[in-house]
N, C-alpha and C positions, 0 to 999 in steps of 0.2 A: 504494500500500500504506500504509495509516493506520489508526493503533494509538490504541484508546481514548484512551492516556496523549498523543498525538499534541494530543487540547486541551487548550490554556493558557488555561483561565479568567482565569489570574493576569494575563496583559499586556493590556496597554492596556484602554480603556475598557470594550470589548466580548467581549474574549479574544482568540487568537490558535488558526491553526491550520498546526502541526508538519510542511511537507509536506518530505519527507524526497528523495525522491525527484520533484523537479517537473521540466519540461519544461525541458528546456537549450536550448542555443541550438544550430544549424549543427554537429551531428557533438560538440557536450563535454560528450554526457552528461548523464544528470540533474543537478538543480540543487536544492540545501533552499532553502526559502522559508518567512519566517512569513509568513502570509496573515492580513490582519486580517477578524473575522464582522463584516463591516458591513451594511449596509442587512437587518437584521432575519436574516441569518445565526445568531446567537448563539442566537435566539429556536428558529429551524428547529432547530438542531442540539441546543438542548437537548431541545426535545418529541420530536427522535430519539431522543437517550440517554435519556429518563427513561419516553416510553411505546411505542417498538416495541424498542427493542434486548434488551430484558427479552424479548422472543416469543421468539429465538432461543436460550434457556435457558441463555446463558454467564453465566459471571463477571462482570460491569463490575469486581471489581477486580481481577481476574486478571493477570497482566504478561502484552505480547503481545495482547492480546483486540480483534481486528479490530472499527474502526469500524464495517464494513461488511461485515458477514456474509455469506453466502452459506447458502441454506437446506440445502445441503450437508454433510456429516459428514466430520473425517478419521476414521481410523480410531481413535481414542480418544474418538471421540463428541463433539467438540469444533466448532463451527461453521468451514466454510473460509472464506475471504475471499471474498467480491466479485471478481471482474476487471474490469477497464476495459473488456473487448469483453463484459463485461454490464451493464453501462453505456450504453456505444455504443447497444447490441441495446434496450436498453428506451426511451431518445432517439427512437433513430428510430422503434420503434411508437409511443408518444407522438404523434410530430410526424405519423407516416402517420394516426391514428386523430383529432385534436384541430385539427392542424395541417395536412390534405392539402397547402398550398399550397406548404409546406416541403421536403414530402419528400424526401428526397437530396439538400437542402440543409443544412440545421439539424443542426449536428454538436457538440461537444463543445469545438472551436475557435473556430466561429463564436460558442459561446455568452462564451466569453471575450473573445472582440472586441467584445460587448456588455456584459459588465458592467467594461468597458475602457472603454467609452464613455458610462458612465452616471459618475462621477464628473463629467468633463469637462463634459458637458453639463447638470450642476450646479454648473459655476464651479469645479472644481481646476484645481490648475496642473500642467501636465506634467511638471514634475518629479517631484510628489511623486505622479501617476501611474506616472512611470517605476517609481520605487521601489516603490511599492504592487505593481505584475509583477513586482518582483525580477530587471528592468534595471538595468545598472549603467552609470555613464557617460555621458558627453553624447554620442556619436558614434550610441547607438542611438534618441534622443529622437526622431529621423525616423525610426524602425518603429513606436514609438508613436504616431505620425499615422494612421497604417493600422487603428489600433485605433477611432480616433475619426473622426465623420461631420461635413463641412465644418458651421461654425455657420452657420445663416444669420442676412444682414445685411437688417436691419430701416431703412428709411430715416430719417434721420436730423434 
């Protein structure tokens, strides 16, 4: 659930985005996380907000006013939100129509284990991947391995 106000133009180099409610760990629950717009994020989400979110004839500056609309109406004519298993539901036609090989593969988690793994194997350091998921502590730095694909060694 993410609210226009949910971006922060203002942090860091490329903005930041407010997830209020992200994926916890083992049973505790949602977790906020700032997520930074990198690798060309900032660009996607702005030509969202500035040329499709205007289709769905809200507010942008209204308080409350879902990132992600739903073509849907409450009953004050108002856009509903998005759900994540519409989300899901469009992923997988994607991957079924684009992707056949994927299919029932290619999930919403898998895709984070990939842009989990695209830092790394452009030279960061696990730490500041850990951080970057909005893990804390050194005890989970080995779940972050599972994010990323062994390097290979080039002989030397």
């Amino acid at each position: 659930m993410l609210d226009l106000d949910d971006v922060r133009w203002e942090l860091g180099r490329f903005g930041k985005l407010n997830v209020r409610y992200g994926k916890g760990s083992r049973r505790n629950g949602p977790k906020p996380r700032l997520v930074p717009l990198i690798n060309g994020a900032d660009r996607s989400l702005c030509w969202f907000i500035e040329d499709v979110l205007g289709l769905f004839g809200i507010d942008p500056s209204g308080h409350q006013t879902p990132l992600f609309p739903s073509e849907r109406k409450n009953t004050d004519a108002t856009s509903m939100r998005a759900t994540a298993d519409v989300f899901r539901r469009a992923l997988a036609e994607a991957v079924d129509r684009y992707l056949p090989v994927w299919s029932g593969k290619l999930t919403p988690h898998v895709l984070r284990h990939f842009c989990a793994s695209q830092p790394y194997l452009a030279g960061m350091n696990l730490f500041a991947i850990q951080e970057l998921l909005g893990h804390a502590g050194r005890p989970r730095l080995l779940g972050i391995s599972t994010y990323t694909p062994p390097m290979s060694k080039t002989p030397g």
